[in-house]
C-alpha positions as CSV (number, residue, x, y, z in Angstrom):
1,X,0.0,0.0,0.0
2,X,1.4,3.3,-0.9
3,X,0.7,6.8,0.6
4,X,0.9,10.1,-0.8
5,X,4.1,12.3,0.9
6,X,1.2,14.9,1.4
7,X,-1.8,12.9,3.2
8,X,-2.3,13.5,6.9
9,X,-2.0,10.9,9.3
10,X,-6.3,10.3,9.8
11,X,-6.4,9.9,6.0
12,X,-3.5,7.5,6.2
13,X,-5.2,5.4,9.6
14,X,-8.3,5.6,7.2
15,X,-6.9,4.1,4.6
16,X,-5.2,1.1,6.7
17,X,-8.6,0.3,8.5
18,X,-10.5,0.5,5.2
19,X,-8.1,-2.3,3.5
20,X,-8.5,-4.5,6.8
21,X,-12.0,-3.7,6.9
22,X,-12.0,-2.0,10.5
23,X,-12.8,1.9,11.5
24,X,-11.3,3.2,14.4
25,X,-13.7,3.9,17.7
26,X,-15.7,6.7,17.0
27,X,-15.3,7.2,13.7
28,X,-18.1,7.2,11.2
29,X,-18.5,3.2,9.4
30,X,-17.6,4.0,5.8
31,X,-17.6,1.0,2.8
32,X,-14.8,0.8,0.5
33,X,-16.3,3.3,-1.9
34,X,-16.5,5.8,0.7
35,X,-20.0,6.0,1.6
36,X,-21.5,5.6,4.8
37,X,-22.1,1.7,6.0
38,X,-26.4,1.4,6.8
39,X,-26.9,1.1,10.2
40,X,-27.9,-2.5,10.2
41,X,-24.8,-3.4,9.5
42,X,-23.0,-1.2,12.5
43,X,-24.3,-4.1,14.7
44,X,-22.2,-6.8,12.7
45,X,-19.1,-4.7,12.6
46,X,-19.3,-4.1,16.2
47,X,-19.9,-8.2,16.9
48,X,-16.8,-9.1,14.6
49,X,-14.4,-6.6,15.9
50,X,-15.3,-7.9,19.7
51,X,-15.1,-11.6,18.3
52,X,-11.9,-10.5,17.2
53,X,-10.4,-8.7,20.4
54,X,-11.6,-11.9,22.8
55,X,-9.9,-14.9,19.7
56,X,-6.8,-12.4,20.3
57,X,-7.0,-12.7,24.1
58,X,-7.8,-16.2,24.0
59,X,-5.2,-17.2,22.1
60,X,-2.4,-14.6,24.2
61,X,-3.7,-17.2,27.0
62,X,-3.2,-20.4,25.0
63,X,0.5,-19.3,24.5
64,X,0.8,-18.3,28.2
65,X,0.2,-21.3,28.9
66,X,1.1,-23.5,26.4
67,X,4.6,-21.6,27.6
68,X,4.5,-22.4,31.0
69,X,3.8,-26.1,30.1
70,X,7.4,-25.9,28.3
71,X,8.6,-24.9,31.4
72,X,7.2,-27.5,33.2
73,X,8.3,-30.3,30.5
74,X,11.9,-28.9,30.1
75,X,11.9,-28.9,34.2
76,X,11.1,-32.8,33.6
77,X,13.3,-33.7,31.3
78,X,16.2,-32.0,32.8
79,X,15.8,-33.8,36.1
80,X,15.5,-37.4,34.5
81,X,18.6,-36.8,33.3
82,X,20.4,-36.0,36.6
83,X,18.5,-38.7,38.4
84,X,20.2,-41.0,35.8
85,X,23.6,-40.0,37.4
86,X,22.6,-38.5,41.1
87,X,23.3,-40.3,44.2
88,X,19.2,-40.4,45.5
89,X,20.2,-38.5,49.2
90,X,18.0,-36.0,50.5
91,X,20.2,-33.5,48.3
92,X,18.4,-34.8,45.6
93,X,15.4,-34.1,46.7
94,X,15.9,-30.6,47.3
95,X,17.5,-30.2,44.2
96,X,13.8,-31.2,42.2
97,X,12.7,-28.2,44.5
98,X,15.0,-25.9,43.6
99,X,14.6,-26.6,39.7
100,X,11.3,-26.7,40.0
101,X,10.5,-23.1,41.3
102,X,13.4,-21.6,39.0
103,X,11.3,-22.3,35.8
104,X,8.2,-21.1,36.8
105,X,7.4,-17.8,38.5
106,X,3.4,-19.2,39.3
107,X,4.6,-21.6,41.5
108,X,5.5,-20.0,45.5
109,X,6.4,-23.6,47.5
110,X,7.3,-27.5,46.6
111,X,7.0,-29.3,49.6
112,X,8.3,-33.1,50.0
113,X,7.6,-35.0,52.6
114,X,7.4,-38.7,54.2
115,X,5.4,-40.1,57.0
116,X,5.8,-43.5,58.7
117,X,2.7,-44.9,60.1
118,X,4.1,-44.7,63.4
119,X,4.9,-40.9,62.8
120,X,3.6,-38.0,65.1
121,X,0.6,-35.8,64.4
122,X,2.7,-33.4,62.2
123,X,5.3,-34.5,59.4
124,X,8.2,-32.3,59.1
125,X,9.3,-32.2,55.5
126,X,12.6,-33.7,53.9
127,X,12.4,-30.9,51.3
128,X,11.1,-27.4,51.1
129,X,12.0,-24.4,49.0
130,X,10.1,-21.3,47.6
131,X,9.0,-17.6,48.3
132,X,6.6,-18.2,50.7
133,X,8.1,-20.8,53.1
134,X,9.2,-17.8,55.1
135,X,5.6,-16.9,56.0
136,X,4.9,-19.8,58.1
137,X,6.5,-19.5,61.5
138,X,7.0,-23.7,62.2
139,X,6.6,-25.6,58.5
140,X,5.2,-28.9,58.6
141,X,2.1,-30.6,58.0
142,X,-0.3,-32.8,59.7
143,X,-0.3,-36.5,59.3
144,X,-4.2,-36.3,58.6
145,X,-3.2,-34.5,55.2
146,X,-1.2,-37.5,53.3
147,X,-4.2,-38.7,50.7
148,X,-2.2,-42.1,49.1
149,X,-4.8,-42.7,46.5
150,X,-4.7,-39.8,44.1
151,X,-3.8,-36.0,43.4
152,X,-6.0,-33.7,44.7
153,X,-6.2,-29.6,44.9
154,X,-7.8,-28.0,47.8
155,X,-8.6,-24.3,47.6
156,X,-7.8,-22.2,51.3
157,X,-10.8,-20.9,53.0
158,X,-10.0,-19.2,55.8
159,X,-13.7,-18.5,57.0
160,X,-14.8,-22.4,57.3
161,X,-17.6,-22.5,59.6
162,X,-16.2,-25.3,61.6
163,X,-12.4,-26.8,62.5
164,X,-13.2,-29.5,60.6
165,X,-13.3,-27.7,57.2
166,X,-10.0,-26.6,57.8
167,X,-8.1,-27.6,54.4
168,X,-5.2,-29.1,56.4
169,X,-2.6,-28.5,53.4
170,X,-2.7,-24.7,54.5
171,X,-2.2,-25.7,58.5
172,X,1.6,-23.3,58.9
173,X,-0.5,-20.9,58.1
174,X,-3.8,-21.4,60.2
175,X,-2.1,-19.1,63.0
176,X,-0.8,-16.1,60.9
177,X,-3.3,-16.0,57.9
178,X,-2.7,-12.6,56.9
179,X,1.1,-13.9,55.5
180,X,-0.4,-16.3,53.6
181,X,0.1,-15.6,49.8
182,X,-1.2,-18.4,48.5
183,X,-4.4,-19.6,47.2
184,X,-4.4,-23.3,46.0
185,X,-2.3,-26.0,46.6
186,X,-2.0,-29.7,44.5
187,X,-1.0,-33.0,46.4
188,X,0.2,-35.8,44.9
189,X,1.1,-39.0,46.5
190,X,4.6,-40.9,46.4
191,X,4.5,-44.2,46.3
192,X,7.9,-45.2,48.2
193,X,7.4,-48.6,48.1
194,X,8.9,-49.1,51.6
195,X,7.1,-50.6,54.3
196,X,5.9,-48.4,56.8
197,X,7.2,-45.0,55.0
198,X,4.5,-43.2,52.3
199,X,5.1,-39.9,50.9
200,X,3.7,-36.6,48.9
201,X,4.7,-33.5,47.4
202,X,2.8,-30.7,47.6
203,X,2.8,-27.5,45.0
204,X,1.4,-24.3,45.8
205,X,0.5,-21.7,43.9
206,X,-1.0,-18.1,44.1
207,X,-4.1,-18.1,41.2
208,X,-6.9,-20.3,41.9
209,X,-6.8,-21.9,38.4
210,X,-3.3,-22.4,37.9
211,X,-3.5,-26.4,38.3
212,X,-6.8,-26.7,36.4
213,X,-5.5,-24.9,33.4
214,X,-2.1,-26.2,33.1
215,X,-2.9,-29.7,34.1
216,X,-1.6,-32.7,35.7
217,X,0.5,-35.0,33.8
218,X,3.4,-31.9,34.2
219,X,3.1,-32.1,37.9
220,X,2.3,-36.2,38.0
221,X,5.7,-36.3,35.9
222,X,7.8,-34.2,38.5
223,X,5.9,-36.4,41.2
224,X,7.5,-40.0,39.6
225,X,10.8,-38.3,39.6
226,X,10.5,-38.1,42.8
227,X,9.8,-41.7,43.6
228,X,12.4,-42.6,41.5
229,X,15.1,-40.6,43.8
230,X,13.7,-42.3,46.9
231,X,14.0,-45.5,45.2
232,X,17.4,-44.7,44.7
233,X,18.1,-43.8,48.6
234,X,16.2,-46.2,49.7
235,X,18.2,-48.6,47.7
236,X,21.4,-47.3,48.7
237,X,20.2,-47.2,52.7
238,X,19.8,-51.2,52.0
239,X,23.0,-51.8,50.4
240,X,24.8,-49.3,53.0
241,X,23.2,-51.2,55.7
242,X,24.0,-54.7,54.1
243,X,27.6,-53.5,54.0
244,X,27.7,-52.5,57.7
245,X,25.8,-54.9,59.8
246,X,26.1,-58.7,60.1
247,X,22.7,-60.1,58.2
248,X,22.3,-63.0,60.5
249,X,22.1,-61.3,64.6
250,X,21.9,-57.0,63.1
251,X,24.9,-56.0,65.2
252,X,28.0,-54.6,63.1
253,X,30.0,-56.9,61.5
254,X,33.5,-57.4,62.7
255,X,35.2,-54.4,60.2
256,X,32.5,-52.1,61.5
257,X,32.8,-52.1,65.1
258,X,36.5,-52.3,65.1
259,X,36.3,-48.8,62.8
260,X,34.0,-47.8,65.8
261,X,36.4,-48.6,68.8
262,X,39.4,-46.9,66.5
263,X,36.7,-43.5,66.0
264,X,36.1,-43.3,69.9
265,X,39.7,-44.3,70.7
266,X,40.9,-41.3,68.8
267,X,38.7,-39.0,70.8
268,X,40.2,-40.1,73.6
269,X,43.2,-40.3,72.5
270,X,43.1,-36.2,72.2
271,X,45.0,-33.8,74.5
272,X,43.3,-32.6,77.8
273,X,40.3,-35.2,76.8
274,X,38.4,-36.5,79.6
275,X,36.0,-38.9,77.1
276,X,36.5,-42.5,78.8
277,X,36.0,-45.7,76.5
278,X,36.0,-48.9,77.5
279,X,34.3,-52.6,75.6
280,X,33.2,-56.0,76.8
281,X,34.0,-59.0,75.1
282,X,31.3,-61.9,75.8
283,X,31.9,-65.3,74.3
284,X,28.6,-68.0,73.9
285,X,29.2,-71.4,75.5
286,X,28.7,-75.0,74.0
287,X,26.4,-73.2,71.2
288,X,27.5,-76.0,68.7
289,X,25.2,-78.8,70.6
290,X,22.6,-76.9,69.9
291,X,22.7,-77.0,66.1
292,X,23.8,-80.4,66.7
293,X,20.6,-81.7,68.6
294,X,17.8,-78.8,67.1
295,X,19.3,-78.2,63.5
296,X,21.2,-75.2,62.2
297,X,18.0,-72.8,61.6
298,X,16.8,-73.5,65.3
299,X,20.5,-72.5,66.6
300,X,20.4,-69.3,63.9
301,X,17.4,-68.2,65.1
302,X,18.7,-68.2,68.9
303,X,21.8,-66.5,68.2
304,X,20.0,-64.0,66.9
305,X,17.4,-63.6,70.0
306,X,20.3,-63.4,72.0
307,X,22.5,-60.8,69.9
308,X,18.6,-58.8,70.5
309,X,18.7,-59.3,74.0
310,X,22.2,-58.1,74.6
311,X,21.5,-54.9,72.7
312,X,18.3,-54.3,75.4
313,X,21.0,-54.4,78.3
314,X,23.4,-51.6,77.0
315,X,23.3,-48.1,76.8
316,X,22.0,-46.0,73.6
317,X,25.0,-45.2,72.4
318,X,27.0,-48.2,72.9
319,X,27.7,-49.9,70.0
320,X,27.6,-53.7,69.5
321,X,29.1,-56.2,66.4
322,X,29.8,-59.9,65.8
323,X,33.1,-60.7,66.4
324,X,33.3,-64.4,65.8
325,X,30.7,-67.3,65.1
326,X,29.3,-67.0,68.6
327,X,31.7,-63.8,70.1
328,X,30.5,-60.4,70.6
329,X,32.0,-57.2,70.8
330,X,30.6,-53.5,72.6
331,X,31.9,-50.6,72.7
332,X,31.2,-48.1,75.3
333,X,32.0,-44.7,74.5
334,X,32.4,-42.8,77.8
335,X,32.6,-45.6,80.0
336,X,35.4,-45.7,83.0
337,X,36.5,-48.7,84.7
338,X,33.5,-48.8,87.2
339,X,31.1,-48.3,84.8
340,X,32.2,-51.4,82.4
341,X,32.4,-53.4,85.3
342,X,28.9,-52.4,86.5
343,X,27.0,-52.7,82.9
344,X,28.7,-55.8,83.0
345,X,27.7,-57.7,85.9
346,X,24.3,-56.3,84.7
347,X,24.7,-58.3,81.6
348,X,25.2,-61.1,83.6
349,X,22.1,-60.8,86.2
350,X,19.8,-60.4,83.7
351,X,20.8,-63.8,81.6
352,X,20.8,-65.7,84.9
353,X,17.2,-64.5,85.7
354,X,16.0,-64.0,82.1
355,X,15.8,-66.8,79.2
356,X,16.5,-65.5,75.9
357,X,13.1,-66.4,73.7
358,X,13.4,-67.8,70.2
359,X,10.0,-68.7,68.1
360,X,8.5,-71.0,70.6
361,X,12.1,-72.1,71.9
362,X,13.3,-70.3,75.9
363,X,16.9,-70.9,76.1
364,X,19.3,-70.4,79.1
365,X,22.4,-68.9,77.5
366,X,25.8,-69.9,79.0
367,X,28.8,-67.5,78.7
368,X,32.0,-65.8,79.5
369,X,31.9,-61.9,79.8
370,X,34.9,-59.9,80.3
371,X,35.5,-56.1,80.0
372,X,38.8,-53.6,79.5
373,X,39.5,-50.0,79.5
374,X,41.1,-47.8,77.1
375,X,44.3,-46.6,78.6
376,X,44.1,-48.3,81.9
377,X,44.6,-51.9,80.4
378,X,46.2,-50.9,76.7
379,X,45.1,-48.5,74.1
380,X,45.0,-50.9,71.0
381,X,41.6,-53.0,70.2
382,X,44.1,-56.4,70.5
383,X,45.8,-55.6,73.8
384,X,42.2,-55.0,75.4
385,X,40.5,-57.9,74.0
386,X,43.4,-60.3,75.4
387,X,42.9,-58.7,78.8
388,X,38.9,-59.3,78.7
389,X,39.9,-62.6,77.6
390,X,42.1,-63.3,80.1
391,X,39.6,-61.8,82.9
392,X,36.1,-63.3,82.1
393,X,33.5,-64.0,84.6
394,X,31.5,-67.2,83.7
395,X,27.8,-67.2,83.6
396,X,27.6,-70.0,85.5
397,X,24.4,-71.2,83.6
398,X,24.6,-74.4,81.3
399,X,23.3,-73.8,77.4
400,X,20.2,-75.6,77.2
401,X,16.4,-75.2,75.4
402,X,13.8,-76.1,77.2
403,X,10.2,-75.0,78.2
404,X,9.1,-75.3,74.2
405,X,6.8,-78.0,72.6
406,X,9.5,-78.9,69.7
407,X,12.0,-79.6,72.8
408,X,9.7,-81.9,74.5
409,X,8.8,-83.5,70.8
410,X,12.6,-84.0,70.4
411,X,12.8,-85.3,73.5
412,X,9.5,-88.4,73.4
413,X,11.1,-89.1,69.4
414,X,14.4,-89.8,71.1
415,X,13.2,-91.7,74.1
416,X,10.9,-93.6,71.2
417,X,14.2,-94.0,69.6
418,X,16.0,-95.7,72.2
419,X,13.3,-97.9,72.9
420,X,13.2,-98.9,69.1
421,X,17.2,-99.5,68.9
422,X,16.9,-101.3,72.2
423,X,14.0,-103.7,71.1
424,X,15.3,-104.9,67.5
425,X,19.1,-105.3,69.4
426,X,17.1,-107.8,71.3
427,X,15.3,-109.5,69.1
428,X,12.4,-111.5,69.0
429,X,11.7,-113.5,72.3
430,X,12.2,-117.4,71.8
């Protein structure tokens, strides 16, 4: 379209508007011969320029949106990648936070927590991050708000009628609502896939709609990566733990709590430290009869009652491992001669007075105990155990099962037995 040098600017905008078939607001309606438009036909122009202005709006929306979708997606697809090489740690899990609200300004908190069923009322989170975590003075939320089925959105309402209508995903803020900056929140559940442990992350955002219109299978997505992280940990707690502890009693194997005694024997090893450590060394009596008389499963399983039993009689932080077949090992940080001496006559009145329980087997443990002190009787984990070995008190109690219906069936199949053997010895009567 080309303009004379000499029209004015209203011919030109005239001219524009009548090749696109629009007049500017206020102006008189003229057709493309210049003569005024009827007025049943202002009606029409007026309908087509509004259809017009709400397709452009609608469609500025679709983009927003279809923008922040992008987001959402690239968010996804960057943290599958670094879940393929992350370790699965809490760290990880605060890193899907953090990536999370840097793509997207609509979001204000991700919120990650886990509740075992023997959790209290309120779960504190494992990961948190966004503008307005600062607005709630002590951030957690109540057990009663884990849904494990499916997502869900709930909507704030600060004027419920009752308690009861409280939406308990907005419970920081039930105390200070006038902080509170945001509107809706979106739950979705975590399936852990460890006993006793379930999980859900939470989003929240400040515009009522935000979930609705952007959808789920964005926020579903971030929700699997999730999983897939505490997978990994969980994965790694088993193999750590697998690597530590000895899989038949639970104790620490023998590498384990020697590393302990050497950690604790450094500290007080230290200049001007006053940290005592001393161990006890006990050592099982006669076990091998009974896997001889009640099989090898039997004698597993009471080995392993008794390792249990032994842990009950120490202290919370003393530390206990498998040092032989049937030997044990504790360490006791913080423990001088008298108090070794004491938890260890302890250990000894309670197995005198107390059977040690196996599936439906009571067993009267018999045992040597002795006990040594850093520094007082050597500093190395070799001199000490020689001088606990060289110093034992007995038990004085026999190992023996007994109270249990499979001993007494042992004991009529072997008295049968002898009668058997000594009947076909004798053989028939002449």
């Amino acid at each position: 379209m080309k303009f004379s040098l000499f029209s004015s600017c209203a011919q030109r905008a005239a001219a524009v508007l009548r090749a696109s078939g629009l007049s500017p607001p206020g102006a008189p309606l003229v057709a493309a011969d210049d003569s005024l438009l009827q007025p049943s036909n202002v009606a029409l122009l007026d309908t087509e320029r509004r259809n017009a202005e709400r397709l452009s709006t609608e469609r500025l929306s679709t983009e927003r949106l279809h923008t922040e979708r992008q987001k959402l997606n690239g968010v996804l697809h960057q943290l599958l990648r670094e879940s393929a090489q992350g370790s699965g740690d809490r760290k990880s899990l605060q890193r899907v936070c953090e990536v999370i609200l840097s793509a997207t300004k609509k979001l204000r908190l991700v919120w990650i927590g886990f509740c075992p069923d023997d959790a209290a009322a309120m779960i504190v989170p494992v990961a948190f991050t966004g503008p307005s975590m600062a607005e709630s003075s002590t951030w957690a939320l109540p057990k009663d708000s884990f849904d494990f089925i499916a997502p869900y959105t709930q909507v704030v309402d600060w004027h419920a009628a009752q308690e009861s209508e409280f939406h308990a995903l907005f419970s920081p803020w039930q105390h200070n609502q006038q902080y509170c900056s945001v509107t809706n929140a979106l739950a979705i559940p975590l399936r852990a896939e460890k006993s006793k442990m379930r999980g859900m992350i939470v989003f929240y955002a400040d515009d009522s709609c935000y979930f609705n219109d952007i959808g789920m299978a964005s926020f579903q997505g971030l929700a699997h990566i999730c999983e897939v992280i505490w997978k990994q940990s969980h994965l790694t707690f088993l193999l750590t733990q697998h690597a530590r502890l000895d899989r038949l009693t639970g104790l620490l194997n023998r590498q384990r709590i020697a590393r302990a005694f050497e950690r604790n024997a450094a500290l007080s090893a230290k200049v001007n430290s006053t940290q005592a450590l001393s161990i006890i060394y006990c050592c099982l009596h006669d076990f091998n009869k009974l896997s001889a008389l009640y099989g090898w499963v039997a004698a597993d399983n009471m080995l392993a009652s008794f390792a249990k039993a032994t842990l009950s009689q120490m202290r919370e932080k003393d530390q206990g491992g498998r040092w032989g077949s049937t030997e044990f090992l504790y360490v006791l940080p913080g423990a001088d001669a008298a108090l070794a001496e004491d938890l260890m006559m302890a250990f000894i009145t309670y197995f005198k007075e107390s059977p040690v329980v196996a599936d439906n087997w009571s067993i009267r443990m018999g045992f040597s105990v002795g006990a040594a002190t850093y520094g007082i009787d050597g500093t190395g984990l070799d001199e000490l155990l020689q001088h606990a070995s060289q110093n034992m008190r007995n038990s004085a109690t026999p190992t023996v099962a007994y109270d249990s219906p499979a001993y007494k069936d042992v004991v009529r199949w072997r008295t049968a037995a002898s009668v058997l053997n000594t009947s076909s010895e004798s053989g028939p009567s002449e």
